[in-house]
Each structure stands twice: as structure tokens, then as C-alpha cells.
C-alpha positions in Angstrom: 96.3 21.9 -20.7 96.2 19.3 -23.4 92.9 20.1 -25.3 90.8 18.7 -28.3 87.7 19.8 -30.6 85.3 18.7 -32.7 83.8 20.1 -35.2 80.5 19.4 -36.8 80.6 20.7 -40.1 77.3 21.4 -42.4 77.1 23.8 -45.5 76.6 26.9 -43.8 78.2 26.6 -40.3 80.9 25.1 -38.0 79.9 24.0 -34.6 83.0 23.4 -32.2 83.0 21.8 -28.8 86.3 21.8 -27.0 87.2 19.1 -24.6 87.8 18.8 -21.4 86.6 22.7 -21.0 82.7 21.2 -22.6 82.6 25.4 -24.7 81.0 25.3 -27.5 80.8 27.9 -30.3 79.3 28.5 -33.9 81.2 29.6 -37.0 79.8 30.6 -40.2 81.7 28.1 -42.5 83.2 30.8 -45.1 86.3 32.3 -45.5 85.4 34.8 -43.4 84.5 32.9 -40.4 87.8 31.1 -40.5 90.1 33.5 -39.0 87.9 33.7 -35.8 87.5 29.7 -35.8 91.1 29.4 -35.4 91.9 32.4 -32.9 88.9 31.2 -31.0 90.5 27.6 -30.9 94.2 29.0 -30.2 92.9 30.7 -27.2 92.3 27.4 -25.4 95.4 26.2 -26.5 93.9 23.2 -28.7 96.0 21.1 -30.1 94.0 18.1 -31.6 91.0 18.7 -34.1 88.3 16.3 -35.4 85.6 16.8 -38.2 83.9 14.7 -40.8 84.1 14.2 -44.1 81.2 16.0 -45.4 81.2 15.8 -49.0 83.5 18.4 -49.3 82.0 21.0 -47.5 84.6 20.6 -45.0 87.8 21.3 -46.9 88.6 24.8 -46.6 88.0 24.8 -42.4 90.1 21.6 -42.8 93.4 23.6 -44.9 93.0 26.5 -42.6 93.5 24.5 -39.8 96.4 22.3 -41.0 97.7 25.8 -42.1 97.8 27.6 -38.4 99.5 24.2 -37.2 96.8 22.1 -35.6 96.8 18.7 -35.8 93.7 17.8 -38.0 91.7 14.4 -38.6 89.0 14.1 -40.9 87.1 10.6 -40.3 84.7 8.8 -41.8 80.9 9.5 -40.6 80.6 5.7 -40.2 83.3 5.6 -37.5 82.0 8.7 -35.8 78.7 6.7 -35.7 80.0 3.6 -33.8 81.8 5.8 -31.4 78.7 7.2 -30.9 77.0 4.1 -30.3 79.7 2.7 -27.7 79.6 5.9 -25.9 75.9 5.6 -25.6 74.7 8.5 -27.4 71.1 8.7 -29.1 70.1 11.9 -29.3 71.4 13.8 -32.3 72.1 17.1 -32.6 74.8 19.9 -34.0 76.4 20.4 -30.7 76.0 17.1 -29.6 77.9 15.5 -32.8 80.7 18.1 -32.1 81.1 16.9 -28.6 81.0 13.2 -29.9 84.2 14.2 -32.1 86.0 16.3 -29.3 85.6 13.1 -27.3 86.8 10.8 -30.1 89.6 13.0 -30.9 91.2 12.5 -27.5 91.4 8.9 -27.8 92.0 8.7 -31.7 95.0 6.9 -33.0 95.4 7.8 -37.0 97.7 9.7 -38.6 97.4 13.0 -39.0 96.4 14.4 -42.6 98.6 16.0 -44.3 98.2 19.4 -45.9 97.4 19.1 -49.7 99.0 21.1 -52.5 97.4 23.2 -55.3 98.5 20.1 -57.7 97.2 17.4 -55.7 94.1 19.5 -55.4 93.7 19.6 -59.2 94.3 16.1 -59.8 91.9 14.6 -57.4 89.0 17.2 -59.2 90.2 16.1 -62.5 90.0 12.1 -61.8 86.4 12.3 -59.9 85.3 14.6 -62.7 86.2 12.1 -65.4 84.5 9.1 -63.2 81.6 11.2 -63.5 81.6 11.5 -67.1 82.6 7.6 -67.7 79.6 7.1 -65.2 77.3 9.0 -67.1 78.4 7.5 -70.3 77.7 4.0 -69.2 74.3 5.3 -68.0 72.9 6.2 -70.9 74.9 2.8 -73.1 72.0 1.4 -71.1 69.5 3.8 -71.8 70.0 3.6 -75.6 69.6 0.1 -75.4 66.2 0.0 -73.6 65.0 3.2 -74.9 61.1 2.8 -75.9 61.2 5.8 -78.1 63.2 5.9 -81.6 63.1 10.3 -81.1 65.2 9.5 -77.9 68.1 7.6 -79.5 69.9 9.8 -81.7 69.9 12.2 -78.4 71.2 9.7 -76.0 74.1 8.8 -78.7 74.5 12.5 -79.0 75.1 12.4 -75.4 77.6 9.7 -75.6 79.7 11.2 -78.3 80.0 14.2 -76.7 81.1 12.7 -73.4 83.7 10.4 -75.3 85.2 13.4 -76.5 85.1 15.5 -73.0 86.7 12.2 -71.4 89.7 12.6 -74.1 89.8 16.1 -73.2 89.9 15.3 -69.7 92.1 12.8 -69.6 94.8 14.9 -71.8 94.3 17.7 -68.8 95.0 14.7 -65.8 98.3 13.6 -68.1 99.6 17.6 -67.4 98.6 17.6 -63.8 100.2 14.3 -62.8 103.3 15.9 -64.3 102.8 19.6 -62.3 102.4 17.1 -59.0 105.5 14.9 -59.5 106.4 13.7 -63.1 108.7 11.1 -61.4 106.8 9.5 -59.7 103.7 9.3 -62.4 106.4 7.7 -64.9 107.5 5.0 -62.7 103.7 4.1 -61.8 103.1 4.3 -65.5 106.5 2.1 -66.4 104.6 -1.5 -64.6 102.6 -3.0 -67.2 99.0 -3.1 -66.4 98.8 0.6 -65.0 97.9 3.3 -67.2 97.6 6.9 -67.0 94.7 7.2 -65.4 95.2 4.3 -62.6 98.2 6.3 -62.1 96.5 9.5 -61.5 93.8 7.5 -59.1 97.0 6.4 -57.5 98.7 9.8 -56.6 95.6 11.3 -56.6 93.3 9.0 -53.8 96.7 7.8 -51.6 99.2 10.4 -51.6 100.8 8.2 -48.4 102.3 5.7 -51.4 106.0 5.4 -50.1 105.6 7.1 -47.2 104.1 4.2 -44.7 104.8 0.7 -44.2 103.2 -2.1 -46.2 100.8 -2.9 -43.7 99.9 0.7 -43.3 99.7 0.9 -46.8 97.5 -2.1 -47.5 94.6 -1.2 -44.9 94.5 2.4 -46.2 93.3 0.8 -49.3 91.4 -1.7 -47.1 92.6 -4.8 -48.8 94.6 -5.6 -45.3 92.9 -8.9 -44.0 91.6 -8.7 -40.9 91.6 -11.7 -38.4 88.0 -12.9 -36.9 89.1 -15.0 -33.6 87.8 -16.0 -30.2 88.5 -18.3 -28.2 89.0 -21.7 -29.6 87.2 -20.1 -32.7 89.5 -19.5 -35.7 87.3 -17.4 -38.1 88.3 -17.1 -41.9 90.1 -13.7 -42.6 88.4 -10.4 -44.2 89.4 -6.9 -45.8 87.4 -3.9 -44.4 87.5 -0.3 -44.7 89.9 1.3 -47.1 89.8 3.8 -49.9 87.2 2.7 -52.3 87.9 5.0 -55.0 91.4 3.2 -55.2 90.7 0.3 -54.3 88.7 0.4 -57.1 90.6 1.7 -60.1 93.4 -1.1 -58.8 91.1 -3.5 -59.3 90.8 -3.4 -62.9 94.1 -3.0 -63.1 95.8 -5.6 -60.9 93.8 -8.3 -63.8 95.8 -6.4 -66.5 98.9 -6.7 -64.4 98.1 -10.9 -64.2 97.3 -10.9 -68.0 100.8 -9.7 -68.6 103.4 -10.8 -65.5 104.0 -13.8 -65.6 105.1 -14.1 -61.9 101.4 -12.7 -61.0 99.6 -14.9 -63.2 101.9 -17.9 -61.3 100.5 -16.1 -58.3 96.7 -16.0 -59.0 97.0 -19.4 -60.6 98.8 -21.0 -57.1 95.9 -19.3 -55.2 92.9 -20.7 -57.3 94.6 -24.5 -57.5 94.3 -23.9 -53.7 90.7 -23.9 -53.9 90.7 -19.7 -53.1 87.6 -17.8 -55.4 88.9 -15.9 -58.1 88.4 -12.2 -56.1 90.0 -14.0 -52.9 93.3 -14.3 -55.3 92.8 -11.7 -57.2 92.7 -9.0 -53.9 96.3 -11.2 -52.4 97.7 -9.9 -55.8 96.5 -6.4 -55.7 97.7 -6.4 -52.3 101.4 -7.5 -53.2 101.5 -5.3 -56.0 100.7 -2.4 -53.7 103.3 -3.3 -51.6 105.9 -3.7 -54.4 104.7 -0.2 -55.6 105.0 1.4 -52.0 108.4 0.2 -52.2 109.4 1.2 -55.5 108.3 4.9 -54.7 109.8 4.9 -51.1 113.4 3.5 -52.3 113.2 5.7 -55.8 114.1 2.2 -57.4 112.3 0.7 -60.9 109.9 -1.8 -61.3 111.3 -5.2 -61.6 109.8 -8.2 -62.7 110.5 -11.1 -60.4 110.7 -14.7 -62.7 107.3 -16.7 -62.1 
């Protein structure tokens, strides 16, 4: 029999529910209690798996699953909320959110996640830790400015200097593991103008599915797909949702580099504002071509070419 679990994932343990057979079961979440999780699942023949993203916690139940072949989604909490809304549920619980999943993950529709490598896991650590330290740098730019004590300066800019240097450092250590994860395809992200190094290491690291998917897959994994907003006679206006923030974000920045120096983007943008669009309105229809033009260019292993304006 076709079967599904949830699994609602905290720091210290794994509650599973199976569905249709409504067992539940608790699992310390180390690398101990992994070996009986899986067993435990494999003796009701389950085949489907749900969990949350839990800030990370729920990582190493998530490889070991993917490793003994189950077919593993991890959601956003926001969508496990709304299902749990249009299901009618209120009342929350540990065993009742892992029901909630093993219910969901009979009807879900996304595709599966795949297993991620050693390098991929190093490059992701490396990029978030350097957001943190850029973060923190900016923080305390602020700080210094505002500061009502002159003692505090000299240790705030002490602060900053020291992070400029461990963001150099950092950045020299993501350059090396975008080469360990694939060199080729880090150099031609790095050969369009207006990405970098380290938009190309947000890239590989945040949507490892670039050149793998389709270009509208593509585009509402970064959540720059627009959606339509109709009913009826009503013809709504058109908006992005969802998505990848963290690389939605770092293409951001870049895609205004990329207009500063294409020309045939900067026709683009400029066509799009002489329409009366808002400058982010334009500026997300060119992030979203470039994405497609660089799903492309990984998928067919062909270089970037720029198109005449």
C-alpha cells in the first residue's frame, strides 16, 4: 500500500505520523535515532516523506532519508500553515503537525529534493556566513554614526576592520569551493558582465536546479514568475510570489549591473519604463529574462551571448 509521513521536526526530536495507517512514533533527532526512523518507516512500506524547514535542524533526518531512497519534501512552514487552515485544523500540537504533513504529502505536487553533495554543502555555509558578516558590518556603519559615546567609536571601527578583512578571507575560501562544486559552471556564470563571484556562488549555491528545469520552473523557484489575479469579468494586474529570497536577492543587485553594462538590457528596462512600468516592475522582467538566458546557457553548456539592443 501506497503510504506517506510527516514528520514534525524540533531540536531534540522527530515526530512521524504515517498515512493512511494514522501510527505515530517519536525519534530522538541525532544520528543515532536515524537508523530506527528509517527502518521504522520501511516497515510500512513508505514511500513519500514531508517535513519542514526548520532552520536547519532538519537536515541530517532529511540526507538520511534521501540516502535510504525515500522520496523527501522539505516545505516551507507558511505552506504547511495554509494547508492547515483549509483542512480546518486549530489545535496545535507535535503529533498533530505531523499528521498535517502526512496528509499534505499525499496530495503534494513539487519536485522532489535532491540529495546535496559535501561541496554544495560547503558553499551554501560559506555564502550565508559571509551575509552574516556583511550584515553585521553594515550594523555597526550605523552604529558608528549615531554613537553617543566617543570611547565606543574606535571599537565599533575596530569591529568593522576586522570584519572587512574576515569577508576577504571568506570570500577567497567561497572562490575555492565554487571550483570543488563545478568550476565550469562558476566560470561561465562569472563570464556575463554584471555577476561576480559571489552572485555566482549565491547562484549555485541557493538554486542548484539552474539548467535542470524549464524556464517557467526556473522563474517561480526564484519567485519572480508573475502570477495571474482573475475572476470572472475581473482582469487583475499580475504579481510575483514565493520564491527563493536569498537569490532572489543577490540577483537583484546584480541584474542593475547587468543593465548598466548590456546594452540590449538597458533597451529592455528603458522600453518597460517609457511604458509607464515602475522602475522595480522593469527591473524584475529583466532579472527574469536573464534567469532564463542563464538556465539556458548552463542546460545547453553554450556561452553567454550578447544579443544587439
Amino acid at each position: 500500500m501506497f503510504s506517506c509521513a510527516g514528520i514534525d521536526v524540533s531540536k531534540d526530536s522527530l515526530e512521524v505520523r504515517i498515512n493512511p495507517h494514522d501510527v505515530g512514533m517519536s525519534f530522538p533527532n541525532t544520528v543515532n535515532g536515524l537508523p530506527a526512523l528509517i527502518a521504522w518507516l520501511k516497515g510500512f512500506e513508505v514511500t513519500r516523506i514531508v517535513l519542514e524547514a526548520t532552520g536547519g535542524y532538519e537536515r541530517d533526518a532529511m540526507k538520511a532519508l534521501q540516502k535510504a531512497d525515500f522520496e523527501v519534501f522539505r516545505i516551507n512552514p507558511r505552506r504547511a500553515k495554509d494547508f492547515a487552515k483549509a483542512m480546518g485544523y486549530r489545535a496545535k500540537t507535535d503529533p498533530i503537525d505531523a499528521r498535517l504533513l502526512a496528509e499534505f504529502a499525499t496530495v503534494i505536487k513539487d519536485s522532489c529534493s535532491r540529495i546535496s553533495s559535501v561541496e554544495q554543502d560547503n558553499l551554501r555555509a560559506l555564502v550565508q556566513q559571509r551575509e552574516n558578516f556583511v550584515q553585521q558590518q553594515s550594523d555597526d556603519r550605523r552604529r558608528i554614526k549615531t554613537a553617543s559615546s566617543d570611547s565606543v567609536k574606535p571599537l565599533l571601527q575596530s569591529h568593522i576592520d576586522y570584519l572587512d578583512q574576515a569577508i576577504k578571507s571568506i570570500e577567497t575560501l567561497i572562490r575555492q569551493s565554487t571550483k570543488d562544486l563545478d568550476s565550469e559552471k562558476a566560470a561561465r556564470l562569472c563570464s556575463v558582465k554584471g555577476i561576480g563571484l559571489v552572485t555566482a556562488a549565491s547562484i549555485m549555491a541557493y538554486l542548484p536546479e539552474l539548467g535542470t528545469v524549464g524556464r517557467h520552473e526556473i522563474a517561480a523557484l526564484v519567485g519572480i514568475a508573475p502570477y495571474n489575479d482573475d475572476s470572472g469579468k475581473h482582469e487583475g494586474p499580475r504579481h510575483i510570489g514565493g520564491g527563493r529570497f536569498a537569490v532572489r536577492r543577490a540577483m537583484y543587485m546584480a541584474c542593475w549591473i547587468v543593465i548598466l553594462r548590456q546594452p540590449e538590457f538597458k533597451a529592455r528596462y528603458d522600453a518597460l519604463r517609457l511604458k509607464g512600468k515602475c522602475a522595480k516592475v522593469a527591473l524584475i522582467a529583466c532579472m527574469r529574462v536573464l534567469l532564463i538566458r542563464l538556465n539556458a546557457m548552463i542546460r545547453d553548456n553554450t556561452e553567454w551571448r550578447e544579443q544587439a539592443a
